[in-house]
LOBA-563720 format. One record per residue (C-alpha): residue number from 1; residue in one letter; x, y, z. Coordinates in Angstrom, 2 decimals, decimal comma. Example, Ala and Ser with C-alpha at 12.3 -4.5 7.8 and 13.67 -1.06 7.14 Angstrom:
<atoms>
- pos|code|u|v|w
- 1|A|12,30|-4,50|7,80 .
- 2|S|13,67|-1,06|7,14 .
</atoms>
This chain:
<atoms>
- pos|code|u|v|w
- 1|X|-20,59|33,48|55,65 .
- 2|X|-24,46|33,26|55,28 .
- 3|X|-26,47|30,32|54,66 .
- 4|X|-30,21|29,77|53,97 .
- 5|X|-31,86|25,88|54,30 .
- 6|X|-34,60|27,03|52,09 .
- 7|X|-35,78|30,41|53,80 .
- 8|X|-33,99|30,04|57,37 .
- 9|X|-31,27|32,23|57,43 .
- 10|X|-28,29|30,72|59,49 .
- 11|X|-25,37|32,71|60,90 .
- 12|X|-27,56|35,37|61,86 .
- 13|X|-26,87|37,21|64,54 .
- 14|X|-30,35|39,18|64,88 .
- 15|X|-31,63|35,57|65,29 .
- 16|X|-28,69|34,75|67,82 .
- 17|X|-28,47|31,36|65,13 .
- 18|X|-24,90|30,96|64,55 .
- 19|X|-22,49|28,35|62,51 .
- 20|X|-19,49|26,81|64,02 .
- 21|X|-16,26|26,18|62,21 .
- 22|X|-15,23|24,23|59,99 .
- 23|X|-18,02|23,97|57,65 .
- 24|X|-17,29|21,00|55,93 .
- 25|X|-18,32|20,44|52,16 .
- 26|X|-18,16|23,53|50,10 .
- 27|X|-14,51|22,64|49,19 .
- 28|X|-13,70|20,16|46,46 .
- 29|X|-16,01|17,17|46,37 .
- 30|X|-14,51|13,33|46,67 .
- 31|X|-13,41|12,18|43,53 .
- 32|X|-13,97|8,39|42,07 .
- 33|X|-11,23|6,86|40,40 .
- 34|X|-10,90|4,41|38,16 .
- 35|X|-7,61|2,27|39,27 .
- 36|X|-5,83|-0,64|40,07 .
- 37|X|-2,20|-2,48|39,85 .
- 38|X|-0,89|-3,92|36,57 .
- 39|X|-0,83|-7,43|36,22 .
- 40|X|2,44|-8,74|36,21 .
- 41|X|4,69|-5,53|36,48 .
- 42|X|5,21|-3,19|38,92 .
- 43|X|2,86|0,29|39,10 .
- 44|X|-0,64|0,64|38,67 .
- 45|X|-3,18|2,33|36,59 .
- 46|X|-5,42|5,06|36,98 .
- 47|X|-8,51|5,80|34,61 .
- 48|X|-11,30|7,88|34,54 .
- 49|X|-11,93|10,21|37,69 .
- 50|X|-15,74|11,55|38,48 .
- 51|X|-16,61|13,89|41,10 .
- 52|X|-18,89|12,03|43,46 .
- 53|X|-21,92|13,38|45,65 .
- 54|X|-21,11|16,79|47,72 .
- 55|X|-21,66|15,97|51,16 .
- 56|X|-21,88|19,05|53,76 .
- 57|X|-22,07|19,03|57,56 .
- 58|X|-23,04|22,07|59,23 .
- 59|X|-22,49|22,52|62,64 .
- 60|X|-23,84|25,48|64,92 .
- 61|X|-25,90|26,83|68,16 .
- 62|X|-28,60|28,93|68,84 .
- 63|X|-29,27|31,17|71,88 .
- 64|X|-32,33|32,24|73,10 .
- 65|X|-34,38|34,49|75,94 .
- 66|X|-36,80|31,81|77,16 .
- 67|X|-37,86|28,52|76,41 .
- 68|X|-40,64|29,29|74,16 .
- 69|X|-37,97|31,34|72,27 .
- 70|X|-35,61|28,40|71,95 .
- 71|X|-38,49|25,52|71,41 .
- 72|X|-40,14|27,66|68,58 .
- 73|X|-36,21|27,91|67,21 .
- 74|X|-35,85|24,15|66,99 .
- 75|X|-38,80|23,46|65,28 .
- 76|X|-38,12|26,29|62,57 .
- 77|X|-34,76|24,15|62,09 .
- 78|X|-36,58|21,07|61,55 .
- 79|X|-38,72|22,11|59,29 .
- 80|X|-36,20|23,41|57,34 .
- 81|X|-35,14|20,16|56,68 .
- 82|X|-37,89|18,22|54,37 .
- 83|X|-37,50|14,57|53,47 .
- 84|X|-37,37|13,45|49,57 .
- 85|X|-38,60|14,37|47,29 .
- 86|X|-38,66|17,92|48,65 .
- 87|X|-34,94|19,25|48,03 .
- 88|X|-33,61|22,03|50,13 .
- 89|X|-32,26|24,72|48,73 .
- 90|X|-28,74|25,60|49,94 .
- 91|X|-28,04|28,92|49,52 .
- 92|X|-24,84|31,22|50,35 .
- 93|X|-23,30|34,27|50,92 .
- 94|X|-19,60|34,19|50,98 .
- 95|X|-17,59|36,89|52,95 .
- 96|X|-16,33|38,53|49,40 .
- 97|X|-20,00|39,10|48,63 .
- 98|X|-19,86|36,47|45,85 .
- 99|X|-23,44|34,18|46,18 .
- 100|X|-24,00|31,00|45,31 .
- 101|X|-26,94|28,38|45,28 .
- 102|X|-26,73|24,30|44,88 .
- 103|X|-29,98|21,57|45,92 .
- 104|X|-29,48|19,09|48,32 .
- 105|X|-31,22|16,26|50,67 .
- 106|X|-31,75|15,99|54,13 .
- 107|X|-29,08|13,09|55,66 .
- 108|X|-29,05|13,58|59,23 .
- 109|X|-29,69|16,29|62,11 .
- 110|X|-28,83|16,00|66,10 .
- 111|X|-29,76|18,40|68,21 .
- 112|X|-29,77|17,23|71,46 .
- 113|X|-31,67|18,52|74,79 .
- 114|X|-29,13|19,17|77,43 .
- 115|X|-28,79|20,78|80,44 .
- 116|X|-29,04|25,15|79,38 .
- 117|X|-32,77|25,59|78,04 .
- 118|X|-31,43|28,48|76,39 .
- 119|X|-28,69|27,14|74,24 .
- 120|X|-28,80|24,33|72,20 .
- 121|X|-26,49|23,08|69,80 .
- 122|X|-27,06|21,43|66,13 .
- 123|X|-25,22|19,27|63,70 .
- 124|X|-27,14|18,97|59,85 .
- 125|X|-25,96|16,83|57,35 .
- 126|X|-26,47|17,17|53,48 .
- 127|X|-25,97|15,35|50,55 .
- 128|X|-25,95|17,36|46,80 .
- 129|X|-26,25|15,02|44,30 .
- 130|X|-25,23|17,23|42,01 .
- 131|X|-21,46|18,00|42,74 .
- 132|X|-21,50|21,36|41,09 .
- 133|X|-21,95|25,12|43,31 .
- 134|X|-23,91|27,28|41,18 .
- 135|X|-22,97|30,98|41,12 .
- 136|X|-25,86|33,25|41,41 .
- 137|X|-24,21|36,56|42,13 .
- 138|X|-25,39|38,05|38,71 .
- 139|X|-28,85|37,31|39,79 .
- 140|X|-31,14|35,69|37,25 .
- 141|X|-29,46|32,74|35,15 .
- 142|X|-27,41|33,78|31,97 .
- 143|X|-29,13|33,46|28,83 .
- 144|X|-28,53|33,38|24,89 .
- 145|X|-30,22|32,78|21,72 .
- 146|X|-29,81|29,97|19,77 .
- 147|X|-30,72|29,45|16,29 .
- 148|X|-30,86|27,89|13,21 .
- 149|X|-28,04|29,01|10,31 .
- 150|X|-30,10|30,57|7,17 .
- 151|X|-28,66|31,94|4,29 .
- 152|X|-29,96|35,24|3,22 .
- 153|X|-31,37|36,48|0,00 .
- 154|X|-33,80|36,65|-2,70 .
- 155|X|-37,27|35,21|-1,60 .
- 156|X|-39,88|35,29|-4,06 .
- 157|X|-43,86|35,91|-2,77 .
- 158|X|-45,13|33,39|-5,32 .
- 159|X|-43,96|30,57|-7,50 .
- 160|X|-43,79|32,23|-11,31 .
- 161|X|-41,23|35,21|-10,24 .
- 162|X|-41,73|38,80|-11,80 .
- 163|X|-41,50|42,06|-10,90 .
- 164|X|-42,29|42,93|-7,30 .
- 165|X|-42,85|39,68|-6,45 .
- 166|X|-39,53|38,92|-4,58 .
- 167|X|-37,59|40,42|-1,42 .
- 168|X|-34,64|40,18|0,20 .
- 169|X|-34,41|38,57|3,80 .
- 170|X|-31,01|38,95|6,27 .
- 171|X|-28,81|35,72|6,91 .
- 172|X|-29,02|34,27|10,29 .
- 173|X|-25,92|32,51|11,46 .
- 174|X|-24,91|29,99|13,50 .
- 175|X|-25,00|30,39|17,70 .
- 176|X|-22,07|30,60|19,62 .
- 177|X|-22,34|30,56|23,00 .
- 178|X|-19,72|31,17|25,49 .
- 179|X|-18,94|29,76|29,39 .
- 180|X|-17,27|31,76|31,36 .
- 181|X|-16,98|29,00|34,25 .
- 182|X|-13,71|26,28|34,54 .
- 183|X|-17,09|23,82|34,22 .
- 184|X|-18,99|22,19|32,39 .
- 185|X|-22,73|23,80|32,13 .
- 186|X|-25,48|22,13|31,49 .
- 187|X|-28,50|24,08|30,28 .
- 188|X|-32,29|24,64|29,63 .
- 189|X|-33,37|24,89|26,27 .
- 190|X|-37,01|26,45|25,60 .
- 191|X|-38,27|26,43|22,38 .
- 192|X|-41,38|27,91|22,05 .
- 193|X|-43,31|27,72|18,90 .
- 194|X|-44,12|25,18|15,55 .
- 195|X|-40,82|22,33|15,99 .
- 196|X|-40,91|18,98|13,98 .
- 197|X|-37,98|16,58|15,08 .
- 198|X|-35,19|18,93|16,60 .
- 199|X|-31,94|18,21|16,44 .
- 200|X|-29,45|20,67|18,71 .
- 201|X|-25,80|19,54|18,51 .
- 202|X|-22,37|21,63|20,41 .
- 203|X|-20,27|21,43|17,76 .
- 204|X|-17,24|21,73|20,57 .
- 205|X|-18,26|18,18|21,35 .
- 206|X|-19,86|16,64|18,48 .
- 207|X|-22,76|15,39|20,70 .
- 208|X|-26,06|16,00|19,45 .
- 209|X|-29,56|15,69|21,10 .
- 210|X|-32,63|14,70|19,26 .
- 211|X|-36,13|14,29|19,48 .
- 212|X|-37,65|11,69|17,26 .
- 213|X|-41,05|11,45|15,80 .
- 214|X|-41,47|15,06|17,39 .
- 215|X|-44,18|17,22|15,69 .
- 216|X|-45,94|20,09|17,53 .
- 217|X|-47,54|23,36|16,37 .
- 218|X|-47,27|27,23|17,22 .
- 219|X|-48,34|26,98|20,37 .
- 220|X|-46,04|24,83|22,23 .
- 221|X|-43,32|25,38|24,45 .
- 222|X|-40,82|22,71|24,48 .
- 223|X|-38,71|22,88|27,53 .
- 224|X|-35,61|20,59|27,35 .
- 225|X|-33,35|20,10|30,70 .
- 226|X|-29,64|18,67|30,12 .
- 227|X|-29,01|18,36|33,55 .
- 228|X|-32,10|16,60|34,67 .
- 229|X|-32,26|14,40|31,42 .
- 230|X|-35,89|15,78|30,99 .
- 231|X|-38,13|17,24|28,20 .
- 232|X|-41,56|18,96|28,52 .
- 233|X|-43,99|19,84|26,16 .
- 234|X|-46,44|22,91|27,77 .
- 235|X|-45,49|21,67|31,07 .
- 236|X|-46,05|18,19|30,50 .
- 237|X|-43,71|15,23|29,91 .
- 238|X|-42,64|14,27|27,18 .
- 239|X|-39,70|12,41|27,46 .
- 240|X|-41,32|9,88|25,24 .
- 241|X|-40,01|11,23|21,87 .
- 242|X|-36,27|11,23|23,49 .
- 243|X|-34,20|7,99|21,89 .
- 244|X|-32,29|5,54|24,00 .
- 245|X|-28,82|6,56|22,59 .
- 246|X|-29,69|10,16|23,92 .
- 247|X|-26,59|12,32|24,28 .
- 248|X|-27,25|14,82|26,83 .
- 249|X|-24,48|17,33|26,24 .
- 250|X|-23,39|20,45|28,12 .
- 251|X|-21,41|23,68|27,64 .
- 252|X|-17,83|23,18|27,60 .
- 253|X|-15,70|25,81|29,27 .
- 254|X|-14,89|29,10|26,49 .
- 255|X|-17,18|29,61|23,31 .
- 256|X|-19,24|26,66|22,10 .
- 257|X|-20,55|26,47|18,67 .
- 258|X|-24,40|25,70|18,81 .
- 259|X|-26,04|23,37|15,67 .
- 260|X|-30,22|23,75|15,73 .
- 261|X|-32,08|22,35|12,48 .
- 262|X|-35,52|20,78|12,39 .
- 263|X|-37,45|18,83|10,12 .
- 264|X|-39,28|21,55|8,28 .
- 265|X|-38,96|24,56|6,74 .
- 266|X|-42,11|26,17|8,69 .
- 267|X|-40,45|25,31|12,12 .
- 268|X|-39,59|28,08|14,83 .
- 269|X|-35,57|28,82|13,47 .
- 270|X|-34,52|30,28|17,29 .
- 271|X|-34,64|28,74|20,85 .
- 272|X|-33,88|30,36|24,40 .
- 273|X|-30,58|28,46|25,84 .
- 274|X|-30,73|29,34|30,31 .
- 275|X|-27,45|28,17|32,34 .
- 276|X|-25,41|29,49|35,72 .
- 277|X|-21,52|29,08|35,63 .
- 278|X|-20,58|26,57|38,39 .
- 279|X|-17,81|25,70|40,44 .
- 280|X|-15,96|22,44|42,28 .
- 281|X|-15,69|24,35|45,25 .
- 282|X|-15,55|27,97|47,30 .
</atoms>
């Protein structure tokens, strides 16, 4: 197994930077759970369960030829290792070739100075806030178009019909949109173009997300994030048009059944929908 803080490789043995087992954290995360005993009877009760935080501890060594070699080697490990809000950028290479990618924050690091000048040992702890290990073997993040259901036929280029003044114009149907992963997804949505009060609703769930009092013309690019509860409008933020009772919905696992209408008829009728399939553990 491979694994990059950011851009330093570790476990790389033209580096002579090496993990030691275990590495802890990349299995399933700690789980909260809703419980307690029932009053007045024997048993107890358990509710809701929620994955918490991923928490990962990496432990390794590094050799090196001199002490220049091995001083310049714990500084590139430090600065690997930036404090919030910088995130660091966990990515890995499993031994089946599979890759996979999930952000995380600096906790702790020791690396003491002992007696060998030429090898030193390290311990690095990380927390992921975000439970969920992104697979990024395919590359670049899956992608699909949504867009809005319109019934095809007879469109007339003028208000008093008559000959050659009408055409004919293809139905466009409703999005379905399919996760392959055992997980929840939770994507990007960019809309670029003329949009007057969106609403975009998975039909799997029934949730629906809206933006109210929204009106913007052709050339804007609304960006909206489901996992970071954000919404940009040509890079800047406008989460101001998002209501309180918000329902930030993601991609249930199979085919989903995507919902996108607008207040007018002028309005952009497609979207660009970006997600990676994630996993509780490796």
């Amino acid at each position: 197994m491979r694994i990059w803080l950011n851009d330093f490789l570790l476990n790389d043995s033209t580096n002579r930077v090496y993990l030691n087992e275990p590495i802890t954290g990349l299995e399933l995360p700690n789980v909260r759970t809703s419980r307690g005993n029932r009053s007045g009877q024997s048993g107890s009760y358990i509710g809701a369960q929620f994955d918490d935080a991923r928490f990962i501890t990496l432990n390794g060594h590094i050799y090196s030829s001199s002490v220049v070699e091995a001083k310049q080697k714990r500084r590139d490990i430090q600065d690997a290792l930036p404090l919030y809000p910088e995130t660091i950028i966990v990515r890995i290479q499993d031994d089946d070739g599979r890759t996979y990618e999930l952000s995380a924050q600096y906790v702790d690091f020791k690396m003491p100075i002992e007696g060998s000048r030429f090898k030193h040992i390290f311990k690095i702890d990380l927390e992921a806030p975000d439970p969920i290990i992104y697979d990024t073997t395919a590359g670049s993040a899956l992608t699909a178009i949504i867009q809005k259901a319109i019934p095809g036929g007879f469109q007339f280029t003028s208000t008093t019909p008559q000959f050659d003044s009408f055409y004919f114009t293809d139905a466009q149907s409703i999005s379905v949109v399919n996760n392959s992963s055992p997980n929840i997804a939770y994507p990007v949505i960019t809309i670029p173009g003329k949009l007057t009060d969106p609403v975009i609703t998975n039909k799997e769930t029934g949730e629906s997300f809206t933006l109210e009092g929204y009106a913007v013309d052709s050339s804007a690019v609304t960006v909206i994030d489901m996992a970071n509860h954000t919404v940009t409008l040509n890079g800047g933020n406008a989460f101001g048009y998002v209501p309180l009772d918000a329902q930030w919905w993601g991609l249930e696992p199979g085919d989903n059944t995507i919902d996108f209408t607008s207040g007018s008829g002028s309005d952009v009728t497609s979207g660009v929908m970006t997600w990676r399939p994630g996993y509780r553990g490796i």
